[in-house]
NUSEMI-545952 format. One record per residue (C-alpha): residue number from 1; x, y, z. Coordinates in steps of 0.2 Angstrom, whole numbers, padded with zeros to 4 digits, always signed. Layout:
<sites>
[NUM [X Y Z]],
...
</sites>
This chain:
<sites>
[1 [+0161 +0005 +0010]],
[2 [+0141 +0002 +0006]],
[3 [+0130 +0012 +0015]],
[4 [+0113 +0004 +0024]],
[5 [+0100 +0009 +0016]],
[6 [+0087 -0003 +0026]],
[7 [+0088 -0004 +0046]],
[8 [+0077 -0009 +0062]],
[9 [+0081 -0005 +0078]],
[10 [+0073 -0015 +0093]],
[11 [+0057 -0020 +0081]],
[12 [+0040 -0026 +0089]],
[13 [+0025 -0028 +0082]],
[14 [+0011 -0032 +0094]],
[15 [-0008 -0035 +0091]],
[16 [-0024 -0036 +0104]],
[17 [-0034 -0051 +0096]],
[18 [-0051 -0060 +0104]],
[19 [-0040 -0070 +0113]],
[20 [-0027 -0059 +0122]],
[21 [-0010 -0051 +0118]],
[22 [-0002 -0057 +0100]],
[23 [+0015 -0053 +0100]],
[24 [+0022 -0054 +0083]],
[25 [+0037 -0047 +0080]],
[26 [+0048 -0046 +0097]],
[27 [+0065 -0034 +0098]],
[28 [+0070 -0035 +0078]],
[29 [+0087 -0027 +0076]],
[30 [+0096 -0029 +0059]],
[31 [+0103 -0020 +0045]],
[32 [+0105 -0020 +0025]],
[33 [+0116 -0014 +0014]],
[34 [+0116 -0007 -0004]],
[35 [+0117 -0018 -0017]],
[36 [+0115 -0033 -0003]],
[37 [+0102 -0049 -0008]],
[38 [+0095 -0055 +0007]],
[39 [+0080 -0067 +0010]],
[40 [+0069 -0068 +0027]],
[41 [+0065 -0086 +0030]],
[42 [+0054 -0096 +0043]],
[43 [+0038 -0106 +0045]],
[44 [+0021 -0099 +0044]],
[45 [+0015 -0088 +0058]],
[46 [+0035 -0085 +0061]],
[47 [+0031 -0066 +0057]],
[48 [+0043 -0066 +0041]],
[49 [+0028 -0056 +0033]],
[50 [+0024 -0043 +0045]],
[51 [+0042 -0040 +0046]],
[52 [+0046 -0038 +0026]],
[53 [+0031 -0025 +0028]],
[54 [+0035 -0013 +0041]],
[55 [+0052 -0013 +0031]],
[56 [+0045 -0006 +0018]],
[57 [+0033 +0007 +0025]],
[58 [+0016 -0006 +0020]],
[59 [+0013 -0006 +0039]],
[60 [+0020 +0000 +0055]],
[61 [+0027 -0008 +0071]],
[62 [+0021 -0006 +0088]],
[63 [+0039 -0001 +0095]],
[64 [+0055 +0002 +0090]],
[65 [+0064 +0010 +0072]],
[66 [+0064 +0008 +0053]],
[67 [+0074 +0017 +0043]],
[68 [+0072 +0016 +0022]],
[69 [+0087 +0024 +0014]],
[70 [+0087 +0043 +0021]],
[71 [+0070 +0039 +0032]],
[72 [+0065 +0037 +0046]],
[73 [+0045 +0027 +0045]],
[74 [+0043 +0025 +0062]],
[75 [+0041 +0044 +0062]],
[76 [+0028 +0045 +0047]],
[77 [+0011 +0045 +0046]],
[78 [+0005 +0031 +0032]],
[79 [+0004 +0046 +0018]],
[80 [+0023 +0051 +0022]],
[81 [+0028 +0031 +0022]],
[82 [+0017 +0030 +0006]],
[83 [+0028 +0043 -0003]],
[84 [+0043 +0038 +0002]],
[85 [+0038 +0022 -0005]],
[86 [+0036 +0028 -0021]],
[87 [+0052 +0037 -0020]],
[88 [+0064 +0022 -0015]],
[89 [+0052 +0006 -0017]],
[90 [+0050 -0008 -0030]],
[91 [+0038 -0022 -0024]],
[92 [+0035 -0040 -0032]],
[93 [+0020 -0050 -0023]],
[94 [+0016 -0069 -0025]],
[95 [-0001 -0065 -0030]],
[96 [+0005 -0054 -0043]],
[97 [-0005 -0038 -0039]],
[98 [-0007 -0034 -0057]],
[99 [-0023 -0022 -0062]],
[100 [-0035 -0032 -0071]],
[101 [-0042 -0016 -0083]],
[102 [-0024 -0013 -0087]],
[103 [-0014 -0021 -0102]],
[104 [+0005 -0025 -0099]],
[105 [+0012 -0011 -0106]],
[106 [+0000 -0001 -0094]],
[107 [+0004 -0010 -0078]],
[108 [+0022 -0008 -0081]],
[109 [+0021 +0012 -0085]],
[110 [+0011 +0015 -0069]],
[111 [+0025 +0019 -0059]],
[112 [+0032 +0031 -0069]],
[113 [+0015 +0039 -0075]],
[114 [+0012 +0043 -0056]],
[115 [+0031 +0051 -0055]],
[116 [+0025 +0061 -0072]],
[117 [+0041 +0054 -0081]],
[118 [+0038 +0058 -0097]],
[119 [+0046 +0042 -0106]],
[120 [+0038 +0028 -0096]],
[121 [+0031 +0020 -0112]],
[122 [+0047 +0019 -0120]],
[123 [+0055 +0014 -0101]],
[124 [+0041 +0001 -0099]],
[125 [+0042 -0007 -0119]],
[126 [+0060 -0009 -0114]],
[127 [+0058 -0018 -0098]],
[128 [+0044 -0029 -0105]],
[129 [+0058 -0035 -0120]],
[130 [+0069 -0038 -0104]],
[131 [+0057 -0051 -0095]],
[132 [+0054 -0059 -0113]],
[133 [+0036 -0052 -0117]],
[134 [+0038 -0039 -0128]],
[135 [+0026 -0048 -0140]],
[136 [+0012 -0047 -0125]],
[137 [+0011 -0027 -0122]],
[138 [-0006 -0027 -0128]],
[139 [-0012 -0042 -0118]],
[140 [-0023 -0041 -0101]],
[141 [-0017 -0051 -0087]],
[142 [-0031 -0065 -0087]],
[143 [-0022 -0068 -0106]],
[144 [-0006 -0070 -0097]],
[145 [-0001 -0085 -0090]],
[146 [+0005 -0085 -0072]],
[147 [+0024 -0084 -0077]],
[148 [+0020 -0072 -0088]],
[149 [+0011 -0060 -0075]],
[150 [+0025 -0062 -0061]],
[151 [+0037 -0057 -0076]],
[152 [+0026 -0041 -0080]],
[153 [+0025 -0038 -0062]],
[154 [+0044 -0040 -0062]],
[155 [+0046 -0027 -0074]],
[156 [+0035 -0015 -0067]],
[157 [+0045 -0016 -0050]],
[158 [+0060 -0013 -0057]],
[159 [+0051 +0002 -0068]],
[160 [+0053 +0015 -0054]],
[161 [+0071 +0011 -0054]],
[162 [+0070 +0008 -0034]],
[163 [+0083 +0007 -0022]],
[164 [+0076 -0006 -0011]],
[165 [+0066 -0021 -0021]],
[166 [+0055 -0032 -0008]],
[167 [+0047 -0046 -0014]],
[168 [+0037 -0056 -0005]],
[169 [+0037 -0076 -0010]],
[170 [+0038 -0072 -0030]],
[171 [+0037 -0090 -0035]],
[172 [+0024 -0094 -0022]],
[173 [+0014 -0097 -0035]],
[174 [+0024 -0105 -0051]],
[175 [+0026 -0122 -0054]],
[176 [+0047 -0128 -0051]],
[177 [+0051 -0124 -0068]],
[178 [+0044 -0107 -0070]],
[179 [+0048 -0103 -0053]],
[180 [+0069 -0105 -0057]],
[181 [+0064 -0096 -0073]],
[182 [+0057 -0082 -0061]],
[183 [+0071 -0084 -0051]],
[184 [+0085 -0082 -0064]],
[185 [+0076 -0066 -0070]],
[186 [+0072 -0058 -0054]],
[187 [+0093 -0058 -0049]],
[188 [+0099 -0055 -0066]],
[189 [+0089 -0038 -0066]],
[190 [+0093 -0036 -0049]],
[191 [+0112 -0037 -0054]],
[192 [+0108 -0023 -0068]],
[193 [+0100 -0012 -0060]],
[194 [+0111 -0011 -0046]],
[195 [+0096 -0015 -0032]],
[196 [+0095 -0022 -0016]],
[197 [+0084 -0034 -0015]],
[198 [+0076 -0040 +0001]],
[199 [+0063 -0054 -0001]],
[200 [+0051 -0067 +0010]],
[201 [+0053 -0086 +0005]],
[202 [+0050 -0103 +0008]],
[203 [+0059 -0107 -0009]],
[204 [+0079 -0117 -0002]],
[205 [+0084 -0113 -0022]],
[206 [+0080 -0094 -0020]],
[207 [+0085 -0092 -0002]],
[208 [+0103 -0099 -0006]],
[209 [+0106 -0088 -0021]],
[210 [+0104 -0073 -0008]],
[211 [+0121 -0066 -0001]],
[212 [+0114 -0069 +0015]],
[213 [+0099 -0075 +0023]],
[214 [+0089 -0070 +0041]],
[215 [+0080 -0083 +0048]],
[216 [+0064 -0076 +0060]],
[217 [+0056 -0090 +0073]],
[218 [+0042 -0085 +0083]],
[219 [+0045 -0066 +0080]],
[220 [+0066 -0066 +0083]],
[221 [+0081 -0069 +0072]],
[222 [+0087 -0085 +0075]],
[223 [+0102 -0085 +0079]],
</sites>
């Protein structure tokens, strides 16, 4: 029997704004299991976002729980959440979140330098010849194409070896034909390494590849 590793209990995230009371996220119960592929849809504004966040210990909610594998966030302060991130966590963003003063190879070994793994050069070489740009270790990421960064930041995710990848609308950015490329990529590394893989997106193609998918509207699950 797989064990859940990503759960919320009850869920609300609730913000004062200029205007009043914004309540974003309203009683958010659900629960993921390992090895699972699920994808969080809905319009804008739906709080999809906020939600794929407070999963994985970027933010916090207002009420209710979150537990990540063995923790529990809502009991964390943000420096606890950040190491348990670094722990269990594997993130992949639509605006790629590469470091400009870092080639390939370094972006991808950056993870496992901060663990203090001795082998993450030979780890990351190995990950770049995975995503097909083994011949681009040396280049930056304004000499990368956009599928080339998303497949450098693919690799980079998968570097720490997490147990939970989020991803948050990882072909937001790519034309149709890269983005299935992406697409193809992303599950067949997901497959490999055994991950589950929880992501945000308004990509049908993606969403439908998923074992499952939640759909959020106005703050709640849709039924």
């Amino acid at each position: 029997m797989s064990r859940t590793v990503v759960s919320a209990k009850n869920v609300e995230k609730i913000v004062e704004t200029a205007a009043g009371r914004l309540v974003i996220l309203d009683g958010i119960d659900l629960e993921i299991n390992e090895r699972e592929t699920v994808a969080i849809v809905g319009a804008s504004g739906s709080g999809k976002t906020t939600l794929l966040g407070i999963l994985a210990g970027l933010d916090s909610a207002t009420a209710g729980s979150v537990h990540l594998v063995d923790a529990e966030l809502s009991q964390l302060d943000e420096e606890a959440r950040a190491g348990v991130r670094g722990e269990y966590v594997g993130f992949v963003f639509q605006s790629f979140q590469l470091l400009g003063s870092l080639t390939a190879l370094e972006n991808v070994m950056l993870p496992a330098e901060l663990r203090g793994e001795r082998l993450a050069e030979a780890q990351a070489v190995e990950l770049l010849e995975k995503v097909g740009l083994k011949h681009r270790t040396t280049h930056y990421p304004r000499q990368l194409s956009g599928g080339e960064q998303q497949r450098v930041a693919i690799a980079r995710a998968f570097a720490s070896n997490p147990t939970v990848l989020f991803a948050d609308e990882p072909t937001g950015n790519l034309d149709t034909l890269t983005g299935e490329k992406i697409i193809d990529l992303l599950f067949d590394l997901n497959q490999a390494f055994g991950t589950t893989l929880v992501m945000v997106t308004h990509d049908s193609r993606l969403a439908q590849r998923c074992d499952r998918t939640i759909a959020i509207e106005a703050g709640r699950i849709s039924p």
